[in-house]
PDB file of N, CA, C and O in Angstrom:
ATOM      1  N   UNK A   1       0.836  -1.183   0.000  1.00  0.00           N
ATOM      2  CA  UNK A   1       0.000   0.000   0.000  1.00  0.00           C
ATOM      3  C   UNK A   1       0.878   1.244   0.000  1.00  0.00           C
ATOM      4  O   UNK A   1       1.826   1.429   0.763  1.00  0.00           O
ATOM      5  N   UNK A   2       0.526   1.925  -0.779  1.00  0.00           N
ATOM      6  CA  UNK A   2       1.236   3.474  -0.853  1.00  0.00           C
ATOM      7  C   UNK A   2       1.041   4.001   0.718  1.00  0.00           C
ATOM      8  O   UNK A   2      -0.004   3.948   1.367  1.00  0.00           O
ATOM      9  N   UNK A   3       2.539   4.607   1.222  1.00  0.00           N
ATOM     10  CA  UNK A   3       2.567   5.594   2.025  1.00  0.00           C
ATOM     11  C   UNK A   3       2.657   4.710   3.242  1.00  0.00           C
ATOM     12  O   UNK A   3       2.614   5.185   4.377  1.00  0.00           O
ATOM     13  N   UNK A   4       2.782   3.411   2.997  1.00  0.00           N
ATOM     14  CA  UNK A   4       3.169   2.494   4.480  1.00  0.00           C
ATOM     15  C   UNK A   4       4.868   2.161   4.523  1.00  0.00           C
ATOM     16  O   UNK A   4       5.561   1.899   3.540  1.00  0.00           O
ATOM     17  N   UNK A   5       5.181   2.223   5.511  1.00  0.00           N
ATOM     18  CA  UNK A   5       6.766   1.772   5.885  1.00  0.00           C
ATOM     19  C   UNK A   5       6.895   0.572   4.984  1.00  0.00           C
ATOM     20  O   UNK A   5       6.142  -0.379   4.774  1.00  0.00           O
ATOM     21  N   UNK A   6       8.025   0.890   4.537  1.00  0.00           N
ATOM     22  CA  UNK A   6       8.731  -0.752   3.711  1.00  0.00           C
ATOM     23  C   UNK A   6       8.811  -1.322   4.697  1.00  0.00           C
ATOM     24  O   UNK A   6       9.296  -0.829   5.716  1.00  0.00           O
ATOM     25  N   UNK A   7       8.233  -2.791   4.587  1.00  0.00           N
ATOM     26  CA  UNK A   7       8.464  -4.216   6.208  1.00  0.00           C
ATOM     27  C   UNK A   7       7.421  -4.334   6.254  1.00  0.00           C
ATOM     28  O   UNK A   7       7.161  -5.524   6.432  1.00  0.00           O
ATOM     29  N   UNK A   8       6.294  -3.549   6.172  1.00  0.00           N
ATOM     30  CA  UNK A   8       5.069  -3.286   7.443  1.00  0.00           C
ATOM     31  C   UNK A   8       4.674  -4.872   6.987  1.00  0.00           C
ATOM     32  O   UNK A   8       4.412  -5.425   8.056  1.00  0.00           O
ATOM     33  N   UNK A   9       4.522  -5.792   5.962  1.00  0.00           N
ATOM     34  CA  UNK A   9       4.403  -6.783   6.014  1.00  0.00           C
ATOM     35  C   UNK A   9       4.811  -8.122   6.641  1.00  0.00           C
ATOM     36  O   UNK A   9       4.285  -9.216   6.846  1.00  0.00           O
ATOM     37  N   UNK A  10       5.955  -7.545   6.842  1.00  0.00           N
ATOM     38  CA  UNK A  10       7.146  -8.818   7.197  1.00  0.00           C
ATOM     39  C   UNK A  10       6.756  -8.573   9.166  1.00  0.00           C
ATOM     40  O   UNK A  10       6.731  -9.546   9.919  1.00  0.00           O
ATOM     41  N   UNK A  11       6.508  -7.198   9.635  1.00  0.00           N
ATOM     42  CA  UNK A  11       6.089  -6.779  11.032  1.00  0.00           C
ATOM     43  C   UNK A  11       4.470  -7.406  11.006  1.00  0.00           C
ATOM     44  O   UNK A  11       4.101  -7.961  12.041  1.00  0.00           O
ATOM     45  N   UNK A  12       3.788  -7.352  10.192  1.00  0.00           N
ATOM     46  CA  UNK A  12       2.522  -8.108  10.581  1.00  0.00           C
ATOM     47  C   UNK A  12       2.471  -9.522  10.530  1.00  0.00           C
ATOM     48  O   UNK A  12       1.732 -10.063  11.353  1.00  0.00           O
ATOM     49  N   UNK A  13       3.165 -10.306   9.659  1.00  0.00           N
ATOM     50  CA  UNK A  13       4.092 -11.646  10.201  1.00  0.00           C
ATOM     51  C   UNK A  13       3.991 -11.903  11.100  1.00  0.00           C
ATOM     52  O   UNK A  13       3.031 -12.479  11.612  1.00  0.00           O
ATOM     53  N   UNK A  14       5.392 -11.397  11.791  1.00  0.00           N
ATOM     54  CA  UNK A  14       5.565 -11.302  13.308  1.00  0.00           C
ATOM     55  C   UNK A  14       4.835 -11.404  13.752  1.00  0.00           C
ATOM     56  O   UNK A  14       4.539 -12.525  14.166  1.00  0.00           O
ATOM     57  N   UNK A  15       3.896 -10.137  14.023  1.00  0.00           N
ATOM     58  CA  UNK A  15       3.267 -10.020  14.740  1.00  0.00           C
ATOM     59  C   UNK A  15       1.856 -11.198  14.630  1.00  0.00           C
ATOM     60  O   UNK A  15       1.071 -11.379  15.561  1.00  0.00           O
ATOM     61  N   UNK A  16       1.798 -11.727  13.617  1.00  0.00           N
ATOM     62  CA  UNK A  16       0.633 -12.541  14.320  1.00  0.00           C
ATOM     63  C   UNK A  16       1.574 -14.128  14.483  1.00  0.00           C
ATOM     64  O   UNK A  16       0.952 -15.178  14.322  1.00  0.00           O
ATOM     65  N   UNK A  17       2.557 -14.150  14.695  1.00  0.00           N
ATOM     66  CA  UNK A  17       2.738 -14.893  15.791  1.00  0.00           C
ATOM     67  C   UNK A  17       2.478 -15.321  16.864  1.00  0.00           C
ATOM     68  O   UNK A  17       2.726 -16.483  17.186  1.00  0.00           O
ATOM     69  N   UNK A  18       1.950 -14.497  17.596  1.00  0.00           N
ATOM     70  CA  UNK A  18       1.314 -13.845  18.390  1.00  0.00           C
ATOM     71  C   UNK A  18       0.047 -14.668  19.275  1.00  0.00           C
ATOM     72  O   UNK A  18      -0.262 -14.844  20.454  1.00  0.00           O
ATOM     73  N   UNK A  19      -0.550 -15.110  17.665  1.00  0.00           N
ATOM     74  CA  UNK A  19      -2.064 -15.755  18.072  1.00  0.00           C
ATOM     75  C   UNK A  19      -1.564 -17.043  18.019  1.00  0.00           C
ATOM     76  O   UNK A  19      -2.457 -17.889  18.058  1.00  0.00           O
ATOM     77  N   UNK A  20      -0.159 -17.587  17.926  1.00  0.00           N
ATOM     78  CA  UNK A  20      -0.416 -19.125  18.096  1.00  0.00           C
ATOM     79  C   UNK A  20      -0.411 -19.849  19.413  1.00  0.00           C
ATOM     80  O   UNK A  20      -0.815 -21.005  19.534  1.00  0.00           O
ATOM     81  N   UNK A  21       0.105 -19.054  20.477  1.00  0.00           N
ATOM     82  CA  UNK A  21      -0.328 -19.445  21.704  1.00  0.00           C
ATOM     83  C   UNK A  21      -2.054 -19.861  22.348  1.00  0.00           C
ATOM     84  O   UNK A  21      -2.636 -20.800  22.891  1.00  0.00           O
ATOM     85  N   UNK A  22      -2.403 -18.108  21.726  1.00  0.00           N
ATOM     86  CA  UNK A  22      -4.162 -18.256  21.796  1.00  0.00           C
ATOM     87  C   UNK A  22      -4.752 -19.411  21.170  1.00  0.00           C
ATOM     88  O   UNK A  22      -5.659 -20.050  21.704  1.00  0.00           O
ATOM     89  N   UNK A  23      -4.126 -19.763  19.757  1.00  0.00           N
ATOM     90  CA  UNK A  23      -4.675 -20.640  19.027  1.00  0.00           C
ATOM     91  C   UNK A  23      -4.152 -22.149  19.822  1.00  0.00           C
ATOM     92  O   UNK A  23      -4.825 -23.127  19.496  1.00  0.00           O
ATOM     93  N   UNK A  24      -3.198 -22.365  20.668  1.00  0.00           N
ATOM     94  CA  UNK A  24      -2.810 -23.615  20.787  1.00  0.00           C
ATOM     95  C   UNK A  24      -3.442 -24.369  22.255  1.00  0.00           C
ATOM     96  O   UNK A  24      -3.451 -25.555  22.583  1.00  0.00           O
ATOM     97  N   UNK A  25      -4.007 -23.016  23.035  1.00  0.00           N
ATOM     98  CA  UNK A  25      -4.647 -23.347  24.018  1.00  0.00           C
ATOM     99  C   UNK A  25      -6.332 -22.661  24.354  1.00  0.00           C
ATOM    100  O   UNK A  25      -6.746 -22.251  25.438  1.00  0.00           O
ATOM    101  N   UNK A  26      -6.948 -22.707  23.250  1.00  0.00           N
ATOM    102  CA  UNK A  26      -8.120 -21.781  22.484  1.00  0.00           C
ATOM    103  C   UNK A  26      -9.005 -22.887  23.125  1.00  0.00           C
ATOM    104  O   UNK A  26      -9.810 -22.647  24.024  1.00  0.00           O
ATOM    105  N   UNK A  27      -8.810 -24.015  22.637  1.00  0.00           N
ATOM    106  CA  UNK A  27     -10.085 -25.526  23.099  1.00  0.00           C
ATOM    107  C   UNK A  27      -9.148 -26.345  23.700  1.00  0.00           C
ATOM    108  O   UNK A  27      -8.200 -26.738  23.021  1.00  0.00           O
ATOM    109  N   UNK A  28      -9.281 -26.753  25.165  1.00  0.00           N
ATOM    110  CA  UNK A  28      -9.000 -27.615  25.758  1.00  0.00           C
ATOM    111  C   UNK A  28      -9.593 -28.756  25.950  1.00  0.00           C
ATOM    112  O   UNK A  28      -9.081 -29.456  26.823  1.00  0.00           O
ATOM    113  N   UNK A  29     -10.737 -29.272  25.282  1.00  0.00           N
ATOM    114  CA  UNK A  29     -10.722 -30.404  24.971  1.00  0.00           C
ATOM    115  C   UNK A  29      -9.958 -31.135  24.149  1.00  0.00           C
ATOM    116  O   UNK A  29      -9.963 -32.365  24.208  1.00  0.00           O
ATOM    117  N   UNK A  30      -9.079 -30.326  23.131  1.00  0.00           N
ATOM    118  CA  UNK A  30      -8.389 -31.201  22.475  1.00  0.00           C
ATOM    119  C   UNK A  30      -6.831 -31.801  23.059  1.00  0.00           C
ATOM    120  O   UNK A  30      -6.100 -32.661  22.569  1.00  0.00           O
ATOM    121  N   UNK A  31      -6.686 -31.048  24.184  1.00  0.00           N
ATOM    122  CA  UNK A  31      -5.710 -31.740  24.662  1.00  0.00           C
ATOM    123  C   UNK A  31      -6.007 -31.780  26.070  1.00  0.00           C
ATOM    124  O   UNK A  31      -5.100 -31.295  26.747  1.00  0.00           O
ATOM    125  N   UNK A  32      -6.908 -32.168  26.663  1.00  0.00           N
ATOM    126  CA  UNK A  32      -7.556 -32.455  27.793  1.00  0.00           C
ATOM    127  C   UNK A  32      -7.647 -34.179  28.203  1.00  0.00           C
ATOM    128  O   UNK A  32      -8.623 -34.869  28.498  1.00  0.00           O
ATOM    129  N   UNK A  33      -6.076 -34.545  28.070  1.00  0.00           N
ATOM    130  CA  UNK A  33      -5.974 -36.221  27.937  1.00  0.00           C
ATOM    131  C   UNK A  33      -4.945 -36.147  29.468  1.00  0.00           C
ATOM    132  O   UNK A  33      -4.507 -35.186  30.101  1.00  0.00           O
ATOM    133  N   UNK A  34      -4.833 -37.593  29.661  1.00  0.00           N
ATOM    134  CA  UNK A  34      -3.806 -38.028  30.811  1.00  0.00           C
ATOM    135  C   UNK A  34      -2.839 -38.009  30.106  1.00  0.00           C
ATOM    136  O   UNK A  34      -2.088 -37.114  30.494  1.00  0.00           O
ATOM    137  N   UNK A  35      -2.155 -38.920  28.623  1.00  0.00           N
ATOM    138  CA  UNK A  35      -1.350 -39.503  27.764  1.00  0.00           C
ATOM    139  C   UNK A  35      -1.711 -38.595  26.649  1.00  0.00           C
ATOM    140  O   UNK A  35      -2.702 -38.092  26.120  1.00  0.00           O
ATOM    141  N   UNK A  36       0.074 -38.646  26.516  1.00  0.00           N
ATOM    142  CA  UNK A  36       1.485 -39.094  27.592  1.00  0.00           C
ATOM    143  C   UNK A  36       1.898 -38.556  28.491  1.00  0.00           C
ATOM    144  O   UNK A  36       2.001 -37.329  28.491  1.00  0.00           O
ATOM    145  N   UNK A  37       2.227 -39.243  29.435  1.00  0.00           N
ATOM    146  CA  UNK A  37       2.496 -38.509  30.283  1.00  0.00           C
ATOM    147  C   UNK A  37       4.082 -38.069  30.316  1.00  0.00           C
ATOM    148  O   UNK A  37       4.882 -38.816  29.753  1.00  0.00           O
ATOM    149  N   UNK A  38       4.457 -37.123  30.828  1.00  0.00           N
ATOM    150  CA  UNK A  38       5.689 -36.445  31.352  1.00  0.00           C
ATOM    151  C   UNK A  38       6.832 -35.948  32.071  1.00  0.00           C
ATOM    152  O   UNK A  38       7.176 -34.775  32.212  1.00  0.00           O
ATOM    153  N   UNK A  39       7.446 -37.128  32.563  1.00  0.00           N
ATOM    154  CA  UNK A  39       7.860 -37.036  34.498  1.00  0.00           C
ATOM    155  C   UNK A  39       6.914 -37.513  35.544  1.00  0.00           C
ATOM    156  O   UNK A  39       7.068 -37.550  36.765  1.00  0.00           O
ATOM    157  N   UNK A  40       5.908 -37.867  34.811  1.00  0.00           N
ATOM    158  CA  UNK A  40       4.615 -38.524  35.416  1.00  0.00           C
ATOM    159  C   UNK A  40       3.635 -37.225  35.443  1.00  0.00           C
ATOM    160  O   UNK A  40       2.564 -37.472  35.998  1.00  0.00           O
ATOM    161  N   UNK A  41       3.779 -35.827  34.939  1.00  0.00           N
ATOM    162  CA  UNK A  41       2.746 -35.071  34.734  1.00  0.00           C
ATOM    163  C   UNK A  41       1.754 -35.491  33.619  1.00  0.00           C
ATOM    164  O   UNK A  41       2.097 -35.994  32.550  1.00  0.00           O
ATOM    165  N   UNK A  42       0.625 -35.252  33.959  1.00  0.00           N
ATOM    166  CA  UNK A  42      -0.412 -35.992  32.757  1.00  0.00           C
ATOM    167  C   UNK A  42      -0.220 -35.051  31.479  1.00  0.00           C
ATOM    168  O   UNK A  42       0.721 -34.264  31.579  1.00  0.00           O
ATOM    169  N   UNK A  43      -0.980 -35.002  30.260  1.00  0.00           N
ATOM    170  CA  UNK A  43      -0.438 -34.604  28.956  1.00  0.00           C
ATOM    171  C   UNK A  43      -1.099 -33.010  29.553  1.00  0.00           C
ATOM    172  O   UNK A  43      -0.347 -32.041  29.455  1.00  0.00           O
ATOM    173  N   UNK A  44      -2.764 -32.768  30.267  1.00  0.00           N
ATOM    174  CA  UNK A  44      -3.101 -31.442  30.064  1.00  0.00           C
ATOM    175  C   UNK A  44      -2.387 -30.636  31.094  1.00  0.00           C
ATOM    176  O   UNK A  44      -3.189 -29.814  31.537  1.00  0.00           O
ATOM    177  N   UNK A  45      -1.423 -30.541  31.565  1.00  0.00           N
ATOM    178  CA  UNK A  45      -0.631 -29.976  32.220  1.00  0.00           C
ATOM    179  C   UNK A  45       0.630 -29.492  31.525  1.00  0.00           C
ATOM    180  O   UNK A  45       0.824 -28.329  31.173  1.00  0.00           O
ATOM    181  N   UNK A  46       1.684 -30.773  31.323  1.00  0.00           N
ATOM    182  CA  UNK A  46       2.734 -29.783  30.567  1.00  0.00           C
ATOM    183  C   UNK A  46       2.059 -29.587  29.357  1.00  0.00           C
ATOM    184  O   UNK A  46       2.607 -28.654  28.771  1.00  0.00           O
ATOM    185  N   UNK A  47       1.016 -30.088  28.642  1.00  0.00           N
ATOM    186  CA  UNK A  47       1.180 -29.090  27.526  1.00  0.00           C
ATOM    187  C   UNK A  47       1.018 -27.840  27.902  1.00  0.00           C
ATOM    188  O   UNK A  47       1.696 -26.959  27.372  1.00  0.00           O
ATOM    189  N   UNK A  48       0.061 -27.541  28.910  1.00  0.00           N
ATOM    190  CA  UNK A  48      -0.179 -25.560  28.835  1.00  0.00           C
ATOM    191  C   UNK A  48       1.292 -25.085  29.387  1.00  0.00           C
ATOM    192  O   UNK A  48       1.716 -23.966  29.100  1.00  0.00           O
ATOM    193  N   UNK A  49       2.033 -25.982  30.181  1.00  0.00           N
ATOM    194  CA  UNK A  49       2.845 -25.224  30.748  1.00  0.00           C
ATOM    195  C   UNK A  49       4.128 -25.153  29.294  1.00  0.00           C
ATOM    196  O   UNK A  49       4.627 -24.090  28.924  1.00  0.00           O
ATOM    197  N   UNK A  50       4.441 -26.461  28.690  1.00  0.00           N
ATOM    198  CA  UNK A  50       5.009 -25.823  27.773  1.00  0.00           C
ATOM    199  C   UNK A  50       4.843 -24.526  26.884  1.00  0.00           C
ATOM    200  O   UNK A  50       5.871 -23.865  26.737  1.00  0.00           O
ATOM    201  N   UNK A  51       3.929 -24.165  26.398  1.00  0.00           N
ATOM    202  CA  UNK A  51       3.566 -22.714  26.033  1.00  0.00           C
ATOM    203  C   UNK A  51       3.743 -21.630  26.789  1.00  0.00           C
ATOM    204  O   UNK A  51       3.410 -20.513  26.393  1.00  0.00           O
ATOM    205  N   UNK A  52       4.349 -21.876  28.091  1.00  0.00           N
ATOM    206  CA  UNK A  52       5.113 -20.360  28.862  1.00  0.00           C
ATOM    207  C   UNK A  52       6.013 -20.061  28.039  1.00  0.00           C
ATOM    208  O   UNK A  52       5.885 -19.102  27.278  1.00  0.00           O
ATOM    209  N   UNK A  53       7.197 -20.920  28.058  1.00  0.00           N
ATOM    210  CA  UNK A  53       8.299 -21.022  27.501  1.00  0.00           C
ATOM    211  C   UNK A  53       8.819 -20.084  25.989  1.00  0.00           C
ATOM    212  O   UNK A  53       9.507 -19.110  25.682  1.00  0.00           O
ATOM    213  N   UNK A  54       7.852 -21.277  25.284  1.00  0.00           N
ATOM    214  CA  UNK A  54       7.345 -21.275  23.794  1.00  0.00           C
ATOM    215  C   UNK A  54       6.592 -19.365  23.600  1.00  0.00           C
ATOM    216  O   UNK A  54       7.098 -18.550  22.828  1.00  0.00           O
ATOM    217  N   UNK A  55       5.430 -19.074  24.441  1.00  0.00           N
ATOM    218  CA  UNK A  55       5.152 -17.724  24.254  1.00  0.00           C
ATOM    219  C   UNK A  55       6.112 -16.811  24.599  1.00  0.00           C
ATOM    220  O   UNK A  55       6.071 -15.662  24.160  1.00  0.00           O
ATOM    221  N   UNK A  56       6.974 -17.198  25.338  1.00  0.00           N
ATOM    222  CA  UNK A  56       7.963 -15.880  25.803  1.00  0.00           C
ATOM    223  C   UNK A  56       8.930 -15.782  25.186  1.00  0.00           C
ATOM    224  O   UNK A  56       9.571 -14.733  25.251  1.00  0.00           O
ATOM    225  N   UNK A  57       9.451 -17.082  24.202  1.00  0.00           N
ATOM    226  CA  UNK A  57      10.436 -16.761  22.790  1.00  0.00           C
ATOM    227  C   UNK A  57       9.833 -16.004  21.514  1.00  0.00           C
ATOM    228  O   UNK A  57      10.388 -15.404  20.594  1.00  0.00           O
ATOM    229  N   UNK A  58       8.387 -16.276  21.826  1.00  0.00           N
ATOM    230  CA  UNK A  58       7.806 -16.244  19.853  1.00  0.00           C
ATOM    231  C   UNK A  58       7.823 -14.432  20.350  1.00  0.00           C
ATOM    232  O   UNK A  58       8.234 -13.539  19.609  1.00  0.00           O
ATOM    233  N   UNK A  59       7.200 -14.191  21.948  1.00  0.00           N
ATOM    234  CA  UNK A  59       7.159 -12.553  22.071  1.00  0.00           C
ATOM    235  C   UNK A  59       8.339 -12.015  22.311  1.00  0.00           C
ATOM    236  O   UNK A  59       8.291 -10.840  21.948  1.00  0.00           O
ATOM    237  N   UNK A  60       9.616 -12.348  22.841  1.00  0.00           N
ATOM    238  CA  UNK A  60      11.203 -12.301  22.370  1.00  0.00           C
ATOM    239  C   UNK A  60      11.306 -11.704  21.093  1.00  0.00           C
ATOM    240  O   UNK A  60      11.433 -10.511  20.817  1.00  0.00           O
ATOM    241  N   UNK A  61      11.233 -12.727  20.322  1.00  0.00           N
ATOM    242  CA  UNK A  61      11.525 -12.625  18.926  1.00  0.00           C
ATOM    243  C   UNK A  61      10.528 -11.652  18.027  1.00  0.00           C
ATOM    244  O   UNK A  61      11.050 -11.235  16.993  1.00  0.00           O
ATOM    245  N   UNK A  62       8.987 -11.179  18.314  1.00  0.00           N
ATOM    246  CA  UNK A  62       8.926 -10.120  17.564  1.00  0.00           C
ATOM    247  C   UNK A  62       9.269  -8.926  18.200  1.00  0.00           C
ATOM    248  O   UNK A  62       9.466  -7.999  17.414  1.00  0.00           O
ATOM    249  N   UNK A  63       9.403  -8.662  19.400  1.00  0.00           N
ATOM    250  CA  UNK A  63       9.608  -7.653  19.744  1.00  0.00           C
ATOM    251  C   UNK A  63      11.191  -7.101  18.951  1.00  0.00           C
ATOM    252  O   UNK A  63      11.242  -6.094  18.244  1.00  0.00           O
ATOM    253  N   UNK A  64      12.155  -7.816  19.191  1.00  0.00           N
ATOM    254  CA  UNK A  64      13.700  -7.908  18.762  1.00  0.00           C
ATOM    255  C   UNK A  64      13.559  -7.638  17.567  1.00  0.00           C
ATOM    256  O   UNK A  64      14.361  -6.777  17.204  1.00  0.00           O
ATOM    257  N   UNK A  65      12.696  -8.098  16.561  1.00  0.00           N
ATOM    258  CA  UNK A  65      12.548  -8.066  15.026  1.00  0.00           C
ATOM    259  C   UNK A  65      11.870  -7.118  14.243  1.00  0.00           C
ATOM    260  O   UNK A  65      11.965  -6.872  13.041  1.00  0.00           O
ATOM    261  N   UNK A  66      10.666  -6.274  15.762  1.00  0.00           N
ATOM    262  CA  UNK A  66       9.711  -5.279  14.926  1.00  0.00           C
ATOM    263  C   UNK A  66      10.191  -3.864  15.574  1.00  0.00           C
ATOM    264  O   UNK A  66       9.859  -2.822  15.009  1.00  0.00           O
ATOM    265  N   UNK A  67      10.971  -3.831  16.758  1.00  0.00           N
ATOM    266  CA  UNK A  67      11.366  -2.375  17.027  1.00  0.00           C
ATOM    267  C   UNK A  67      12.232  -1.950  16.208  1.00  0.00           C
ATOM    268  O   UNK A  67      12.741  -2.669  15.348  1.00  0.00           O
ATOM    269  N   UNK A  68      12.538  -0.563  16.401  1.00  0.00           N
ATOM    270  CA  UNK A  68      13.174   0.228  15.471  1.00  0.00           C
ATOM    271  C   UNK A  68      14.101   0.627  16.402  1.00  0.00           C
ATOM    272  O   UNK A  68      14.101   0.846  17.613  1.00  0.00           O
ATOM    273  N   UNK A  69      15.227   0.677  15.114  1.00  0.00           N
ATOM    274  CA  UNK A  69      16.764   0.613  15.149  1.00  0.00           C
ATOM    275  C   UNK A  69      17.205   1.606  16.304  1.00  0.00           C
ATOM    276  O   UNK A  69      16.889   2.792  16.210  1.00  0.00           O
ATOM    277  N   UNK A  70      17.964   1.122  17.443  1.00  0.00           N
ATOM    278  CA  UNK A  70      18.629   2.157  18.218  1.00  0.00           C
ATOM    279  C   UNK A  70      19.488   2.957  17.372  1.00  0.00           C
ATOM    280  O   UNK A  70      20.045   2.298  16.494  1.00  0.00           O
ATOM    281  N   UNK A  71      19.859   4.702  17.400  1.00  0.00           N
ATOM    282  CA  UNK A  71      21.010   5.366  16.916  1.00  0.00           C
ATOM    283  C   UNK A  71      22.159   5.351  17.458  1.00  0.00           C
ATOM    284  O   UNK A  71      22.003   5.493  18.670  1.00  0.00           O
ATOM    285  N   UNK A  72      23.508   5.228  17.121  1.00  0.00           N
ATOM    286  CA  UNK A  72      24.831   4.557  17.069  1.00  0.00           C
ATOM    287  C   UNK A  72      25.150   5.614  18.409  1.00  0.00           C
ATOM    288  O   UNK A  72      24.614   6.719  18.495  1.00  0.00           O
ATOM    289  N   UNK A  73      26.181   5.036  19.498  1.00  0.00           N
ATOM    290  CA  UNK A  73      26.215   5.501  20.515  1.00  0.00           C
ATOM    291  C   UNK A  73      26.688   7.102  20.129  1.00  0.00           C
ATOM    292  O   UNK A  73      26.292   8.012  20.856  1.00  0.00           O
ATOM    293  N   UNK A  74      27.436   7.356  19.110  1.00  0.00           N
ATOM    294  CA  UNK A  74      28.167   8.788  18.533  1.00  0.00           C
ATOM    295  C   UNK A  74      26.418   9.702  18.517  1.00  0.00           C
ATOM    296  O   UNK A  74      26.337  10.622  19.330  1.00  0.00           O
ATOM    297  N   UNK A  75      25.564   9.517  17.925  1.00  0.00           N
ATOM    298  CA  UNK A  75      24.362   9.994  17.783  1.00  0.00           C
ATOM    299  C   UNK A  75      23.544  10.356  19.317  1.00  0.00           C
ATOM    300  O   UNK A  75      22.981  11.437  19.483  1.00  0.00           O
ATOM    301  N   UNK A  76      23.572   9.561  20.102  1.00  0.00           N
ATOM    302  CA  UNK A  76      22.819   9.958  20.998  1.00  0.00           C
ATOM    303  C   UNK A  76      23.126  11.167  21.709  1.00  0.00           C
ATOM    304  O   UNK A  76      24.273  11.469  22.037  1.00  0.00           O
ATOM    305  N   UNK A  77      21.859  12.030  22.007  1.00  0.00           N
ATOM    306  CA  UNK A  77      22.217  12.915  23.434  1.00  0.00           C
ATOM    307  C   UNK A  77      21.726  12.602  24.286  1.00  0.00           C
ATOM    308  O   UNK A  77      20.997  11.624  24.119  1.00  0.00           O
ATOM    309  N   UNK A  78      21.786  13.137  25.563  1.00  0.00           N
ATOM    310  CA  UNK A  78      21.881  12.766  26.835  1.00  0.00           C
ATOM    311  C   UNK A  78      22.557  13.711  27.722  1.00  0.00           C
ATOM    312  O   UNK A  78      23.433  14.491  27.348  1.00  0.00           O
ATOM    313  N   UNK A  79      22.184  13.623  28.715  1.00  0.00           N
ATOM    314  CA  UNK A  79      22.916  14.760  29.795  1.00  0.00           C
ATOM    315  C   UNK A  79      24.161  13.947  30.497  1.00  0.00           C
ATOM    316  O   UNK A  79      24.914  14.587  31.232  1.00  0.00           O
ATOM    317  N   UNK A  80      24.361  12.702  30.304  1.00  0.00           N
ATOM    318  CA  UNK A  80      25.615  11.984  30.747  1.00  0.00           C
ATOM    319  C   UNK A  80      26.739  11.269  29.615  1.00  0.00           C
ATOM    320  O   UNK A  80      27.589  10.380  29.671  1.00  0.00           O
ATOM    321  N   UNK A  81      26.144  12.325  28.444  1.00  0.00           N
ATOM    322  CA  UNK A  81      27.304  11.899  27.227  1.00  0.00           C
ATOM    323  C   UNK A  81      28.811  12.642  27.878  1.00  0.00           C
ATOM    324  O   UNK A  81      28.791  13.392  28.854  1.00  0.00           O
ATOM    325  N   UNK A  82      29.823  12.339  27.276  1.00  0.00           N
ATOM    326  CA  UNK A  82      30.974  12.976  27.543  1.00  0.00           C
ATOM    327  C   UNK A  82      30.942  14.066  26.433  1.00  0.00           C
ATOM    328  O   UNK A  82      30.428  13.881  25.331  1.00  0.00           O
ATOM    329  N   UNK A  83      31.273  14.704  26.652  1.00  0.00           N
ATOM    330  CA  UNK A  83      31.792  15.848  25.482  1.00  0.00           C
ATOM    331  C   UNK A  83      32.887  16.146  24.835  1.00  0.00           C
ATOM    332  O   UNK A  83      32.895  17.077  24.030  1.00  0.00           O
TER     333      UNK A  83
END
């Protein structure tokens, strides 16, 4: 689309990364089983708990990928630059 940032596609990507957590624990009947089990945890347990993990890399990784560029330490001001 005219007049949008070059990326803005590759950032909405990302960003719906986002929904695969929502999407992976959306219906718990589908993984609402004993088996397999896991250290002896039944399956509907670590699976939700695996998705801590799993959500806090996929939101890692867009954040790291969709912010915008820090300016080179020479560029910055600040009241504790050296002069």
């Amino acid at each position: 689309m005219p007049g949008e940032a070059p990326g803005w596609r590759r950032d909405a990507t990302l960003v719906s990364l986002l929904v695969l957590p929502f999407l992976g624990l959306l219906y718990p009947p589908l993984y609402a089983t004993e088996d397999p089990e896991l250290f002896g945890f039944p399956f509907f347990y670590w699976y939700q708990f695996a998705w801590v993990p799993l959500t806090a890399g996929l939101t890692y990784l867009v954040y790291r990928k969709t912010r915008p560029s820090e300016p080179a330490p020479a560029e910055r001001t600040g009241r504790f630059t050296r002069p």
